[in-house]
C-alpha positions in Angstrom: -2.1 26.5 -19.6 -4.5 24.4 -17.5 -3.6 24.7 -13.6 -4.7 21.4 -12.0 -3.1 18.4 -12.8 -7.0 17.0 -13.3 -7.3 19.8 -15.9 -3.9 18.8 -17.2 -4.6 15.4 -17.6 -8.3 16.1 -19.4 -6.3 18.4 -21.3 -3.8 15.4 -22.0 -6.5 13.1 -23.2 -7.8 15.5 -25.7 -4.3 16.2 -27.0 -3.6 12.1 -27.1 -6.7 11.9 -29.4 -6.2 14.5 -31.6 -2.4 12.7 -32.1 -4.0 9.2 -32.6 -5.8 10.7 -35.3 -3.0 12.8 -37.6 -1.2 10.9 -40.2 2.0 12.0 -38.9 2.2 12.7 -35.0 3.6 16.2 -34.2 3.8 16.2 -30.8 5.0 19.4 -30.3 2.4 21.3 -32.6 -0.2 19.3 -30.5 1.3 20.4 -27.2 0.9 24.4 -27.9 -2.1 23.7 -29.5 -3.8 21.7 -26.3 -1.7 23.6 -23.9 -0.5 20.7 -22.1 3.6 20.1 -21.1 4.9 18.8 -24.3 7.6 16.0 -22.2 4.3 15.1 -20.5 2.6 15.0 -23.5 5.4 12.7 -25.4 5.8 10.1 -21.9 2.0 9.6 -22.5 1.8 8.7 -25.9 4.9 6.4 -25.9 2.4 4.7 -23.1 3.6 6.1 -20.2 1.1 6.3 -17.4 -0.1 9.2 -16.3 -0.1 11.0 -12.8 -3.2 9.4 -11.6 -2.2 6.2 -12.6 1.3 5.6 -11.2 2.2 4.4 -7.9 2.8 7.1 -5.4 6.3 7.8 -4.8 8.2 6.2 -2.0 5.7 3.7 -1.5 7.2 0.2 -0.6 4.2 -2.3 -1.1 2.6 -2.6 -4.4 -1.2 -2.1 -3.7 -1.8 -6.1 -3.8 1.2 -6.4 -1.4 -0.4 -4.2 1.0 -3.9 -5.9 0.1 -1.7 -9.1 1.6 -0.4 -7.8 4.7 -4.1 -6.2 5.1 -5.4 -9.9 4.9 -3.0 -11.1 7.1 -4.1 -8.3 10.1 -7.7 -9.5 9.6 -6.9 -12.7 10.3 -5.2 -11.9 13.4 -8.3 -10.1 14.6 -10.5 -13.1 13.2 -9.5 -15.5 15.0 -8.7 -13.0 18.1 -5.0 -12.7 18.2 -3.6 -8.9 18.5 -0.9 -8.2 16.3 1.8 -5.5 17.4 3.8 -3.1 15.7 6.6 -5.4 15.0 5.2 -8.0 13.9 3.2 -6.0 11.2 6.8 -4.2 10.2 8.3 -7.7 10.0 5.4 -8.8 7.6 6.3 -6.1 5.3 9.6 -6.5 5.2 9.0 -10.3 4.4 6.6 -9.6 2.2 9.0 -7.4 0.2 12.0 -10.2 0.8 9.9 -12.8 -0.8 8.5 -10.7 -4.0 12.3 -9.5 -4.5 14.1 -11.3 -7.0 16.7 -14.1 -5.8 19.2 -13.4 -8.7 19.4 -9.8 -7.9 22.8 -8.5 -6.2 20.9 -5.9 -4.5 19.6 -6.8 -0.9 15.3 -6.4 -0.7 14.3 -3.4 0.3 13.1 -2.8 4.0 10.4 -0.7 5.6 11.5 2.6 7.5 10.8 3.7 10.5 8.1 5.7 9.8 6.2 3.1 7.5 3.9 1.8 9.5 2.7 5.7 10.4 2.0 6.5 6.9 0.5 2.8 6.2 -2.1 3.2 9.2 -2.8 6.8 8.2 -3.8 4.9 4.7 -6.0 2.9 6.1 -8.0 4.6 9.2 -9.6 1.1 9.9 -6.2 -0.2 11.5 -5.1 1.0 14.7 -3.0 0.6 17.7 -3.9 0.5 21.1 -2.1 -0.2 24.4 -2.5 -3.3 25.6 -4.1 -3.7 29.2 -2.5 -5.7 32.2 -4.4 -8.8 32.9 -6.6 -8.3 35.9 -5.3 -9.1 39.7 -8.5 -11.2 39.9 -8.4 -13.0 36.6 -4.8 -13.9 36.7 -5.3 -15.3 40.2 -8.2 -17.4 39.1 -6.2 -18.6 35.6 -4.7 -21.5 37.3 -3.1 -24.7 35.9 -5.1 -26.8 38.3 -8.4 -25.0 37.8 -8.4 -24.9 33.6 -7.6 -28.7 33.9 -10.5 -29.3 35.9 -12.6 -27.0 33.8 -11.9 -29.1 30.4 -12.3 -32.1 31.9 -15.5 -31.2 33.4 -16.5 -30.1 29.5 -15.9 -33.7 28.2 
């Protein structure tokens, strides 16, 4: 029997041809034959996906979900804004409120605490970094009285 699930699954493909092609499908015969797990063999040819193709287990977000909530960070950092660990958690969890259906009894499901761990170790492009205290010097000199003169100077 193969040992990877990649040989598995080009195992798999091999036996799902050789099925398509007999008159009447034994699914069992073509398991030994092909040396692949005959249950495996079965899900797949009653359309089932196969390992490669499913969605990982105890993911939350579907991959456009999480394409969403990766659109919605970028525009944060487009038009300069940071966005914090909450406020990324709470667009998840809204995200996954507003795809639930309304006429289910069940509540929608929420992210856990470790979430956002395993969704920016997903995406190394996302990070989080402390936020800085504003200068002694730059918060003395924002002043109401001194950005009011500034704009008007601008007009």
């Amino acid at each position: 029997m193969p040992k990877t699930n990649k040989q598995i699954e080009i195992q798999l493909e091999k036996a799902l041809d050789s099925l398509s092609e007999q008159s009447k499908p034994n699914i069992t015969k073509t398991a030994r034959e092909f040396a692949v797990p005959m249950h495996r063999l079965r899900r797949r040819w009653k359309g089932g996906k196969s390992l490669f193709q499913r969605q990982p287990n105890g993911r939350k977000l579907t991959p456009a979900q999480e394409g969403a909530l990766c659109e919605y960070i970028e525009y944060f950092d487009s038009v300069g804004a940071s966005i914090n660990r909450r406020q990324i958690g709470v667009a998840a969890d809204s995200i996954l409120e507003e795809d639930h259906p309304r006429d289910s009894p069940d509540d929608p499901p929420k992210t856990g605490d470790h979430w956002l761990k395993r969704f920016l170790k997903r995406h190394p492009e996302y990070y989080i970094r402390r936020r800085k205290a504003l200068d002694v010097e730059r918060a003395t000199a924002l002043d109401k009285s001194v950005v009011q003169r500034w704009f008007k100077d601008y007009e």
